[in-house]
DRENDO-1510 file (C-alpha; in Angstrom, 1 decimal, always signed):
<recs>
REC; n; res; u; v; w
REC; 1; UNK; -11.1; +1.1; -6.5 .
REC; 2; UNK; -11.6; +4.0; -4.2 .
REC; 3; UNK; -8.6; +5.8; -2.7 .
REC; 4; UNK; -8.4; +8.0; +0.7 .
REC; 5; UNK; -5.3; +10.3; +1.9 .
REC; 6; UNK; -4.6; +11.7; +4.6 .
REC; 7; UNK; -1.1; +13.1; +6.3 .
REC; 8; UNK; +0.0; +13.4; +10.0 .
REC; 9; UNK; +2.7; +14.8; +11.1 .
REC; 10; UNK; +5.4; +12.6; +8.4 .
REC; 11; UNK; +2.8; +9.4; +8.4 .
REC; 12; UNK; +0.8; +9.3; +5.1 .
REC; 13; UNK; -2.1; +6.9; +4.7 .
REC; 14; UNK; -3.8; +5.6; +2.1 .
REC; 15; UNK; -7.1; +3.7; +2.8 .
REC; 16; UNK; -8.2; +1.5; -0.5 .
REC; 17; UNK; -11.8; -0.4; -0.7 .
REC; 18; UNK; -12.9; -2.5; -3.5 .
REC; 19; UNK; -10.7; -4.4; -5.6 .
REC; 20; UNK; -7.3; -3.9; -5.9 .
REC; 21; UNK; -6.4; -5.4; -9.6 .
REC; 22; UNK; -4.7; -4.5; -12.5 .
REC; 23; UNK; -7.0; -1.8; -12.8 .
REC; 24; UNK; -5.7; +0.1; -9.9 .
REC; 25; UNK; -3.1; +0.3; -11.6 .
REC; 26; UNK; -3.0; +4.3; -12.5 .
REC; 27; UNK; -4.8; +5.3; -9.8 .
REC; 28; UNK; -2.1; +4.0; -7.0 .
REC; 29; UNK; +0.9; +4.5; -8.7 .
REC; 30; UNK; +0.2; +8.5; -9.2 .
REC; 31; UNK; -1.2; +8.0; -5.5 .
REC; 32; UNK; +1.9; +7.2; -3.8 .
REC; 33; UNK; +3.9; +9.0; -6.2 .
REC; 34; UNK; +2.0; +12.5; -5.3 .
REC; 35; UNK; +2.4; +11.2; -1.2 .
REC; 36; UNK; +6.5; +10.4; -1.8 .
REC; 37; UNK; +7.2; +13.7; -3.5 .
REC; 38; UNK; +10.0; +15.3; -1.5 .
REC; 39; UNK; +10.6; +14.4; +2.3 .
REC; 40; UNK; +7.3; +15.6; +4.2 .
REC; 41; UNK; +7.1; +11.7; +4.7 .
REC; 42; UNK; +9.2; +8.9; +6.4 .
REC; 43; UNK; +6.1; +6.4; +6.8 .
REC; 44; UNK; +3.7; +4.9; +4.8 .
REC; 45; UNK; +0.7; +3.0; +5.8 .
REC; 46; UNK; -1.5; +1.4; +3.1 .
REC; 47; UNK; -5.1; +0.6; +4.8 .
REC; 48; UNK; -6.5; -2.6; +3.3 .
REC; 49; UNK; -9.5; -2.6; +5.4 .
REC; 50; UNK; -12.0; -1.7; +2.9 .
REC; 51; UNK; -10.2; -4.1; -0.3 .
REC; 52; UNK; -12.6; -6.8; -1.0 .
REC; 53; UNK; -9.7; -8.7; -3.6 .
REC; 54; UNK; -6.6; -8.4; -4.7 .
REC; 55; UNK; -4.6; -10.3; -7.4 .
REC; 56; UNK; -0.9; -11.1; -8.2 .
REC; 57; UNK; -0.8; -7.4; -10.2 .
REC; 58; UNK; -1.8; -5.8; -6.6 .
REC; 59; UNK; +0.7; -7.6; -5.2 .
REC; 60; UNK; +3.6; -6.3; -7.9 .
REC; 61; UNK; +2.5; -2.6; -7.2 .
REC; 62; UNK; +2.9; -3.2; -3.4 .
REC; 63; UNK; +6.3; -4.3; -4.5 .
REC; 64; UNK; +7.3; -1.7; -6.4 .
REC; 65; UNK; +6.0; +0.8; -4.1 .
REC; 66; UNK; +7.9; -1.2; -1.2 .
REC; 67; UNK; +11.3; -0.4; -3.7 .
REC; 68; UNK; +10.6; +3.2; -4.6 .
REC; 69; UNK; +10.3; +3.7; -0.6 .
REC; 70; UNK; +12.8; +2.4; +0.2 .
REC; 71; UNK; +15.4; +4.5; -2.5 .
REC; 72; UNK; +13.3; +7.8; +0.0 .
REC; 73; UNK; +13.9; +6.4; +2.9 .
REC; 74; UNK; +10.2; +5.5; +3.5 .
REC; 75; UNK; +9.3; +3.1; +5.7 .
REC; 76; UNK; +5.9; +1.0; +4.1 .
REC; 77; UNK; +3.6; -0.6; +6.3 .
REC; 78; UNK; +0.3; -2.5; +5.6 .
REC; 79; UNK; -2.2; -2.0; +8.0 .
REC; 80; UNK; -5.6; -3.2; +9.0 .
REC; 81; UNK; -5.3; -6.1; +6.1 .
REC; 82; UNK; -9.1; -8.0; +6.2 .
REC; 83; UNK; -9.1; -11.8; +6.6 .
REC; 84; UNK; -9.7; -12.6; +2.4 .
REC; 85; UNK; -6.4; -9.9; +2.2 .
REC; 86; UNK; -4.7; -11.3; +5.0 .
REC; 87; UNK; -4.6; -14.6; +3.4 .
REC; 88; UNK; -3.3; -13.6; +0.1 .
REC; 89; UNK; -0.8; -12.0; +1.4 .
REC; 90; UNK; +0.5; -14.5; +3.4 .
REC; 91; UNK; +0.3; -17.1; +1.0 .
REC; 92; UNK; +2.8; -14.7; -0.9 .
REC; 93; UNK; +5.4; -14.2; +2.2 .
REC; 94; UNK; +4.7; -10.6; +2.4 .
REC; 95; UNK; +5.0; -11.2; +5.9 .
REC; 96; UNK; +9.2; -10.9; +5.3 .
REC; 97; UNK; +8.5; -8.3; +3.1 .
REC; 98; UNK; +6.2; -5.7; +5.2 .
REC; 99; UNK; +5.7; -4.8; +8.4 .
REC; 100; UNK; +1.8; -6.0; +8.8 .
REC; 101; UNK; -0.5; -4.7; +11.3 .
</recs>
């Protein structure tokens, strides 16, 4: 999976592509964990534009993340979800879950 950063102002994005699997798991855990350290944050926006799959694992670390923000008083928001993405995630409720633009 590749990972992108970026910060504005107190929005942090991170833009994955390719899959987003167990795999990942490393990689976007010490991601968002670098991005949450301290309080230059109160959004973040995970950019699912590029993720070709994701599986039931993807959707625990979206979870957890979703939690750990939540005990920073960071807002999560998944954004620019492609249609294969789209439909996972719906299947899964996240809708109640996330903001989802």
């Amino acid at each position: 999976m590749e990972i992108r950063t970026s910060v504005i102002d107190r929005l942090a994005r991170i833009a994955l592509g390719g899959r987003f699997d167990f795999s990942s798991h490393r990689a976007f855990r010490e991601t968002t964990e670098r991005m949450m350290a301290g309080d230059a944050i109160d959004t973040l926006e995970i950019d699912l534009s590029a993720v070709t799959y994701l599986d039931s694992s993807a959707l625990g670390m979206l979870l957890m993340l979703r939690d750990k923000a939540r005990a920073a008083h960071c807002v999560v928001r998944l954004v620019n979800c492609s249609a294969p993405v789209r439909q996972v995630i719906e299947v899964a409720n996240f809708q109640k879950l996330f903001t989802i633009t």
